[in-house]
N, C-alpha and C positions, 0 to 999 in steps of 0.2 A: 503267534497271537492272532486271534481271528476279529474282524472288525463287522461290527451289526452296523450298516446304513438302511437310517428310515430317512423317508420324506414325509413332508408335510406341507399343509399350505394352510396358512391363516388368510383367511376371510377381509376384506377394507372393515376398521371400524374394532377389529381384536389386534392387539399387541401382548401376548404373550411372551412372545421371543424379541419384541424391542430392544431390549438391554440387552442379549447374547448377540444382537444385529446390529446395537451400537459398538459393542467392546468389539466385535471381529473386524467392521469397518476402521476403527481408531486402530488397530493392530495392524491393520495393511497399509491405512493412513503414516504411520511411524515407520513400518520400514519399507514398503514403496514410493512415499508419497502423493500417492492421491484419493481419491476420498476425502475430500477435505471439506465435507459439510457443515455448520454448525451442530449441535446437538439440539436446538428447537427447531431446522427444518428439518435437520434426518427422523426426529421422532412423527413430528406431521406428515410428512409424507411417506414414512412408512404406514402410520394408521390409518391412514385415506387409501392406500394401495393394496392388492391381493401380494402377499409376500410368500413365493413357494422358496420352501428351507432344506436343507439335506445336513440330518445328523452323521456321528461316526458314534459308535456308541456314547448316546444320549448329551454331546458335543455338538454345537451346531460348525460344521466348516463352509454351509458356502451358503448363501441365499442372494437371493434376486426380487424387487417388491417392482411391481408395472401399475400404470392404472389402467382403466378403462377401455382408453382406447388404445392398450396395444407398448404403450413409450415403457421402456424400462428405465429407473430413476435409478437405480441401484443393483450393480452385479458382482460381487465378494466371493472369494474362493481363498482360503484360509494357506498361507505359504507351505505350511504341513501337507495340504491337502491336494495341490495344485500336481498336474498329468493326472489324475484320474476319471477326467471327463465330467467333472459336475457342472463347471460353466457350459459343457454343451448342453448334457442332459438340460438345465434349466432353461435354457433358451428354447430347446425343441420341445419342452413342456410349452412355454408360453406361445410360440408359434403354433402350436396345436390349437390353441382356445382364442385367438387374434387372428382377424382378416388382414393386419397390418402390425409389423412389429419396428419399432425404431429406438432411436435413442441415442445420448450424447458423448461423445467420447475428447480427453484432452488432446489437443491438437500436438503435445508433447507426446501421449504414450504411446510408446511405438509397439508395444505388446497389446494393448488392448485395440488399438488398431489392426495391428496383425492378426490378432485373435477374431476378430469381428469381418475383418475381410476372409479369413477363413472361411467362415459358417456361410459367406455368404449375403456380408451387408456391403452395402456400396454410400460412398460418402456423396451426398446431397448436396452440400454446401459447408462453407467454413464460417463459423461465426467469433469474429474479432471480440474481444475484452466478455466472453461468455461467464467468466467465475469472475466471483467476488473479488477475488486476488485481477483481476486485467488479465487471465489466463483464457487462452484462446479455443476453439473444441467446434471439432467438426458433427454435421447432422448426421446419422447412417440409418439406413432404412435396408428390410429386411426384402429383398425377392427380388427378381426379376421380372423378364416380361413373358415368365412361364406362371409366374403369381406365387404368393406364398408358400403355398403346398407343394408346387413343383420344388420349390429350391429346397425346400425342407426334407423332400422325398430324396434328392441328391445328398442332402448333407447326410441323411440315415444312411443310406446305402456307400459312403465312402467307406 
């Protein structure tokens, strides 16, 4: 069985894929547990953010929504769909188009830690009682002191 993956990226301000980005987040929410937004922030802050998406045939499995300067709010990758490198792809999309890329991870997840120290984020600081829940979650920011590009140009080439 052959698999069509498109991307796409909605624009701050279009929610198209809102609902396929809430039901994937609630899905990894239930058997990961994290992601545990409400449904009036994650819908706001997905339509105020550039959300790049990556289907499987016309399925959305993994998307990523950043704003402006750079902070990613949300990074999903569908348990189905996980080892086939979409969380990298989407973050080395958004490092392409950010002088500065960061964002928060739970001070519990040791995968998405691992995941992020991978690519190449380094943890800034740790911030006490960060979620709603008194759930703890460190800052990580993307690069070195080779700059964004450098480190990004290392992550391609591994």
């Amino acid at each position: 069985m052959s698999i069509n993956v498109e991307t796409r990226v909605e624009p701050p301000g279009e929610a198209a894929y809102v609902l396929d980005a809430w039901n994937l987040k609630e899905r990894i929410r239930e058997e990961d547990g994290v992601l545990r937004q409400r449904r009036g922030f994650f819908t706001d802050a997905y339509r105020r953010s550039t959300a790049h998406l990556i289907f499987e045939n016309a399925d959305l499995v993994a998307f990523a929504c950043v704003r402006r300067d750079g902070y990613i709010l949300f990074l999903a990758v569908s348990p189905d769909a996980r080892g086939r490198g979409y969380a990298e792809e989407l973050v080395a999309e958004i490092a392409e188009e950010y002088r500065s890329v960061s964002c928060h991870a739970r001070a519990t997840n040791e995968n998405a830690l691992g995941f992020y120290e991978h690519l190449g984020f380094s943890i800034k600081r740790r911030i006490d009682n960060y979620y709603e829940d008194g759930g703890d979650a460190y800052y990580l920011k993307l690069g070195t002191d080779n700059g964004i590009r450098g480190t990004l140009s290392d992550l391609i080439g591994r």
